[in-house]
N, C-alpha and C positions, 0 to 999 in steps of 0.2 A: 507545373510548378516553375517557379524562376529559375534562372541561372546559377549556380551554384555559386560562381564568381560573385555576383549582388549579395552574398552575407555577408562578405566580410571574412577578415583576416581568421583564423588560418581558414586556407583555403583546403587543408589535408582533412580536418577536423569536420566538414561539412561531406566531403567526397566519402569518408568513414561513417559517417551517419546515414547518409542517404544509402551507403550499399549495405549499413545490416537492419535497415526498415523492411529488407525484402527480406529479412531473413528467419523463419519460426523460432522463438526465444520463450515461449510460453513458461511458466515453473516445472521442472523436471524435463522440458523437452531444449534442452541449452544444446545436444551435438554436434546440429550446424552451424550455432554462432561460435560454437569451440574450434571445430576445426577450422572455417574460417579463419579467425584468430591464432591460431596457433602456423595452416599454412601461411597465412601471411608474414607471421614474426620470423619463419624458417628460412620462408624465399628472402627476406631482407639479411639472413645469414646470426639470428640468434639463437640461442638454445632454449628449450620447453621444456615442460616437466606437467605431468598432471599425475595427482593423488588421484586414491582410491573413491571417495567422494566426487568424481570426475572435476575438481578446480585445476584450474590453468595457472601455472607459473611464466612469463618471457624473462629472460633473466640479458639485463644488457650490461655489460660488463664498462669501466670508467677507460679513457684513454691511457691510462697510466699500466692496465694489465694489472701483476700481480704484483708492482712496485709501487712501495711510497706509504703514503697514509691516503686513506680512503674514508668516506663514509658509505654505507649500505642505507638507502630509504627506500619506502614500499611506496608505492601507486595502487590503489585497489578500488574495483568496482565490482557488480554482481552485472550477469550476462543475462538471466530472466528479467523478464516485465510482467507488470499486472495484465492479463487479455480479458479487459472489458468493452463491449460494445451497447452501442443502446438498440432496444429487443426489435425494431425494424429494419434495422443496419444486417444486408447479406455480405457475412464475412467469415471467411473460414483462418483460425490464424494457424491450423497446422500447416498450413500453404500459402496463401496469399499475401503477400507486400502490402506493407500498409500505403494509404492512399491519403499521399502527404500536399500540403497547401499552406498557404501564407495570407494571415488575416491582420487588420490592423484595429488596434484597440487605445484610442486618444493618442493619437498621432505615434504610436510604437507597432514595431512591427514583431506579431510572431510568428512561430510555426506550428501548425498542429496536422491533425488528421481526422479524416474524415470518418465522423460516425467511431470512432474507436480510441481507444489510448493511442498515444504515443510510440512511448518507450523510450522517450526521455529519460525516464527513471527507469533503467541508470544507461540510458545507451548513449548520452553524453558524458559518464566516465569512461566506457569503452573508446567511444572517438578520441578522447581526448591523448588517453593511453597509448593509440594507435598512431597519433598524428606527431605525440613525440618521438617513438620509437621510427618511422620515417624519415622524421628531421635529424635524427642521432644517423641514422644510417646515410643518408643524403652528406652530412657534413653542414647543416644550418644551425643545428643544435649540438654544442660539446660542454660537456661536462668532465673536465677531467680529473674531480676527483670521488663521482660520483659512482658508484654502480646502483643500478636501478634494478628493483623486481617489478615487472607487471604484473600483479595478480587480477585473474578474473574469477571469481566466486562463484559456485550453482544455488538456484533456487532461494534466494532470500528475499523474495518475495511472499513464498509462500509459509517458510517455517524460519530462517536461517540456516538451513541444515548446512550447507555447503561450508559456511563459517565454523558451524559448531561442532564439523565432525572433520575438520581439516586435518591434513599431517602437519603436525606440531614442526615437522621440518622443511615442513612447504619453501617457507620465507622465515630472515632475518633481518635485522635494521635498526638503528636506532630511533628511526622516525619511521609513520605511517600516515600518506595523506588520502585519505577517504574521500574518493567524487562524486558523494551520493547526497548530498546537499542541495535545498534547491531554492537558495535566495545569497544572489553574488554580494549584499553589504554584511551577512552575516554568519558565523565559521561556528562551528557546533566544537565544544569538547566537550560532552556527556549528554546520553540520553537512559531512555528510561526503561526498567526493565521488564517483563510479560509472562503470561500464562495464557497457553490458547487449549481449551478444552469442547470435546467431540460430547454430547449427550442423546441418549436414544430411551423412546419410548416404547411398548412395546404396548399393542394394541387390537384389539376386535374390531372388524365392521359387521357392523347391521343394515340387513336390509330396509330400507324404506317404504314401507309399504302401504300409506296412504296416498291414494291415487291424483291428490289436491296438490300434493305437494311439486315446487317446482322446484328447479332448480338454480342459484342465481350464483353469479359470479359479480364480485366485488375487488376492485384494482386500486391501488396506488400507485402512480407514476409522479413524472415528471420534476423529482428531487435529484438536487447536484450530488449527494453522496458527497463523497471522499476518501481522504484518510483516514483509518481509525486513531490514527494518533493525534497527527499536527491539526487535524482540519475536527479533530472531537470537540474544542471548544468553541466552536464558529455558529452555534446555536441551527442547524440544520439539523432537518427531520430525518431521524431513523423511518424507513417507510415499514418497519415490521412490526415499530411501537404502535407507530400511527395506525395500522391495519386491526394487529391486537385492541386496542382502545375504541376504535368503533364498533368492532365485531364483538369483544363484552358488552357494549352497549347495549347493542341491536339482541344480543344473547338475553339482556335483562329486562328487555319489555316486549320480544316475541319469540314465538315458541319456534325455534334453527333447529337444525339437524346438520352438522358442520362434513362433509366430505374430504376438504384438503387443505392446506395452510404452507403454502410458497413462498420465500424471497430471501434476495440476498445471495451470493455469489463466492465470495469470500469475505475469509475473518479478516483480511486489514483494509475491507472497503466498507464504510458505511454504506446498509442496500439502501437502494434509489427505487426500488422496483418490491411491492409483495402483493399478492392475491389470495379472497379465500372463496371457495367455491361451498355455500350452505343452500338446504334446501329450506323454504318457509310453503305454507300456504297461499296456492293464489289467490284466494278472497285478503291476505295481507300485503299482497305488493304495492300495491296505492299507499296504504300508511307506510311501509317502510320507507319506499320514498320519499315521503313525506319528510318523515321524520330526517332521513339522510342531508334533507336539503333545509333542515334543523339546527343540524349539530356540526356539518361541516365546515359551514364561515366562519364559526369559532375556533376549529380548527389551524384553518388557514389564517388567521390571523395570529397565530403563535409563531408562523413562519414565516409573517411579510417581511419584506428586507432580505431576507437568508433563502428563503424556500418558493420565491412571488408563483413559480409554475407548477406547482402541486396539484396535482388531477386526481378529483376522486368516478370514477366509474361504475356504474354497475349494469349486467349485462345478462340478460333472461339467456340461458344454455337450454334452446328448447331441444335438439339432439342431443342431448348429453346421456348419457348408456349405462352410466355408473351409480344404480341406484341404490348406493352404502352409505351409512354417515355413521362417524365414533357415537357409541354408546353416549348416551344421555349425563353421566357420571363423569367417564370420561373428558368428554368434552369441555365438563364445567369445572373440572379441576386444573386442564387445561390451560380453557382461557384466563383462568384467574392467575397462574403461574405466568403467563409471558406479561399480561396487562401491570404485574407485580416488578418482573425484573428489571434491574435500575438500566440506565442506560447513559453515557455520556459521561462530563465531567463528574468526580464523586468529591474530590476535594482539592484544592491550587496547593502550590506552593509555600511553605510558610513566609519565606523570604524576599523570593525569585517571584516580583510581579508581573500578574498573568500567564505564569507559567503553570500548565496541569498537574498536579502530583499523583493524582489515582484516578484511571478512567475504565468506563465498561462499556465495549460494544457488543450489543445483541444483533448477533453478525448475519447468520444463515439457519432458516429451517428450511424442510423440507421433510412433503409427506411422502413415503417409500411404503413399501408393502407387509403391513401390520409391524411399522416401526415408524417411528415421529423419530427425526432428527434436526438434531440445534445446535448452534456453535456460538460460543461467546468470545471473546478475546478480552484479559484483563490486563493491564500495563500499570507500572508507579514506577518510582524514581525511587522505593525503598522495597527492600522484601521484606520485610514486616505489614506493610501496607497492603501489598499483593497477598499475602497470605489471609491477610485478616479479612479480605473483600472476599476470597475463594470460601472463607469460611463461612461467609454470612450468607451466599450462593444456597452454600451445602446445604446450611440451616433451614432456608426457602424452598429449595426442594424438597426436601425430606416435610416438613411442615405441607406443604402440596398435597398429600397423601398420594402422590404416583409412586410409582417400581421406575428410579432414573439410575439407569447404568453411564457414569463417566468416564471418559478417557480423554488422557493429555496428551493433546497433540505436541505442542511445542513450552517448552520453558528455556525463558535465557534470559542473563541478568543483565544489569543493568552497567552502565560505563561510567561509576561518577566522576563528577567533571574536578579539574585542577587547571583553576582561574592563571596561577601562577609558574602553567609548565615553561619551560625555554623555548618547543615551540610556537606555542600559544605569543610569548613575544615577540619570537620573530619573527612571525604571522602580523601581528599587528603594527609593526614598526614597518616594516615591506608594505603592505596599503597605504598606510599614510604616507610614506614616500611616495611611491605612486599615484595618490588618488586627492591628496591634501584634505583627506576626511579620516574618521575613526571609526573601525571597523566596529561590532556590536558581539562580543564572544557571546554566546548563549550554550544552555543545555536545549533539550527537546524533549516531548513526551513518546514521540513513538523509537521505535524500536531499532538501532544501526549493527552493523557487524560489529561494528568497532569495539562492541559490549562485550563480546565474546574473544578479538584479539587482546583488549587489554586485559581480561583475565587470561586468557592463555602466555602475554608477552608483557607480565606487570612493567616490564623496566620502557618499553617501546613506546617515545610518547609520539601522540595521534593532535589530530588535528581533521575536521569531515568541512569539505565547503563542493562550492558548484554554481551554477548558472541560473537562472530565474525559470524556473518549474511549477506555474501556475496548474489545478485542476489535477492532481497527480489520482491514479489508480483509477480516473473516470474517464469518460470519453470527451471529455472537457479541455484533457491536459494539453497545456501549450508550453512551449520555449520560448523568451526572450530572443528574437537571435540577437540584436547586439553585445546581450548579458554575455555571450559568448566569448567575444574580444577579451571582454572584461576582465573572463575569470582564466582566461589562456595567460592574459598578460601578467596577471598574479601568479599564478601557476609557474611561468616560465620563473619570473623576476625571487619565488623563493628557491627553486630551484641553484641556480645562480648563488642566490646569498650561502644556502646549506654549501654550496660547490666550492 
């Protein structure tokens, strides 16, 4: 990789980044980006604090000490990332450093890595947090009427948790600036709020016991995924839909014997990736293929533009050992329930155009040992919404005639937005000084901590921005790096104005 010097200003900011790319941050396994974090705020001579939910407080105090008038504002990021890789990629992220490089795309340069996420999201709030709290220590940065909290968050990638079960006395402040943003012309104040729920089937295998039958293995690859949130209405293919939809196909003009049903990873990535392993007869594999290479250019043409590298595969498992497939019933109540559930945007905005209001991602199944499990995740921007979408869910499985046991993994509401906070203005008045353009306040569809401090800190007004974060939760994700500059110099300059 290049010189660290070649990004660009700060130069603390990139030295911060590059040392916790080595570092495991997966959800739930945050330790070593904590203590990092924490021994480094120490050795620069601040004081720490971590709640029970293991979140990290730096708390740096203004020059003035314990005289004068002050203001308290919060800096907050989360310390997990998404660890996605794509399925050829050897990478282990309980240990290995990601395997970072610099690509140029119409004359800009980014940063990504190889074969795997980033950690971008959010490990340019971390730098950024880092590279002030150096400059405060150094004497390049003073603020003297400022005390500053860094908070770093656990796991909000996977549930919120870290947010939603914080000590309420963690942090105080009047302002809270969220670095979990990831487009430098435009500053979020409200997003939307979620229900992610766990569903299991419970189930028989039968042996297979015609000697004809083989076994075939059928893939979808080669989909960008994403968000479940911000990137749900970007018309890209769920690969579990897409998989479901041919395999009731193929269900409804030959006679399958289904063994397994794969994909998908987590609830806030659209899967890129699912598999179903069925057995047919081999006097049918000719027509199935056939047929395959039928129905799938229509397909793919629901995803040209969005989805151009979608691969469908199918592959004879002549070793294959596992001679079970669900019950004949089973199966077909099944496939009719996932080829049923919605998926994607469900309704916009009334107001707010192009904005999502209610979406569902039909996130992860997975066949485990006489249990079929599935994960959806549902988001809105109103809980009435969210509830009414859970309801219709219920309705459809239960209408399914299966035995479906549910469990809610995550609920947390939502942040609505106030167009007209103070600092919402002096957000905006700070860019256009800076930049002689007008910044773009928006809400967002997917899910921020911020939802859960503003109910926890009704009076704390927030404000979420950040750096240009193309491809987030995939192995796609890139940084701007000059967006860097960018949003440092924003950062510093309201810094400053609140001081």
């Amino acid at each position: 990789m290049e010189d660290l010097k070649d990004f660009g200003e700060p130069l603390e900011f990139w030295q911060y980044f590059y040392e916790i790319t080595k570092i495991p941050r997966c959800s739930t396994y945050e330790d070593k980006i904590r203590e990092y974090i924490k021994n480094e705020a120490e050795k620069l001579g601040f004081q720490t604090e971590v709640d029970m939910i293991k979140n990290l407080v730096v708390r740096i105090p203004s020059n003035r000490g314990s005289e004068g008038n002050k203001l308290r504002v919060v800096l907050q990021s989360h310390m997990d990332i998404v660890c996605e890789k794509n399925e050829n990629v050897q990478h282990d992220f309980s240990k290995d450093p990601l395997k970072l490089k610099t690509i140029e795309i119409e004359n800009e340069r980014w940063l990504t890595a190889e074969g795997t996420t980033l950690g971008a999201d959010n490990g340019v709030g971390i730098a950024y947090q880092l590279a002030i709290m150096k400059k405060i220590h150094d004497g390049s940065l003073v603020f003297d009427a400022l005390d500053l909290d860094l908070l770093f968050t656990v796991d909000e990638e996977r549930g919120l948790s870290g947010a939603s079960q914080m000590d309420k006395n963690l942090i105080s402040g009047k302002y809270l600036l969220n670095l979990d943003s990831e487009e430098d012309n435009r500053f979020t104040i409200g997003c939307a709020g979620g229900r992610v729920f766990k569903a299991e089937l419970s189930y028989e295998k039968e042996l297979v016991n015609n000697p004809n039958m083989r076994a075939i293995k059928l893939s979808i690859s080669g989909l960008l995924g994403g968000h479940s949130g911000t990137d749900i209405n970007k018309k890209r293919g769920n690969a579990l839909k897409i998989l479901t939809e041919i395999i009731w196909k193929i269900s409804s003009k030959f006679n399958i014997l289904i063994n397994s049903l794969e994909g998908g990873n987590l609830t806030n990535a659209i899967p890129r990736e699912a598999n179903a392993i069925f057995f047919i007869d081999q006097s049918h594999k000719n027509e199935l293929e056939a047929f395959l290479k039928e129905i799938t250019p229509n397909i793919k043409n629901l995803y040209e533009g969005t989805d151009s590298n979608l691969v469908f595969s199918i592959d004879l498992k002549k070793d294959f050992t596992d001679k079970t497939s669900f019950s004949k019933d089973f199966q077909n109540k099944l496939v009719n329930l996932f080829y049923l559930i919605p998926n994607g945007p469900i309704s916009l905005h009334p107001t707010s155009e192009g904005l999502v209001h209610t979406s569902l991602n039909f996130a992860v199944v997975h066949t485990l040992e006489n249990v079929i499990e599935f994960k959806v995740s549902t988001r809105s921007l109103e809980q009435y919404d969210k509830d009414t979408l859970f309801e219709k869910l219920d309705t459809l499985f239960k209408m399914s005639g299966l035995v479906i046991n549910i469990e809610i993994i995550t609920i947390y509401p939502s942040w609505p937005p106030d167009f007209n906070s103070k600092l919402t203005e002096i957000s905006k008045q700070v860019y256009k000084n800076l930049f002689d353009k007008e910044v773009t306040i928006q809400a967002i569809h997917a899910g921020l901590e911020c939802a859960f401090f503003s109910y926890y800190y009704p009076d704390m007004d927030m404000i979420s921005l950040g750096p240009y974060v193309l491809g987030g939760h995939s192995p796609d994700e890139r940084l701007k790096i000059k967006s860097v500059a960018k949003i440092w110099k924003f950062l510093i300059a309201l810094l400053q104005k609140l001081n």
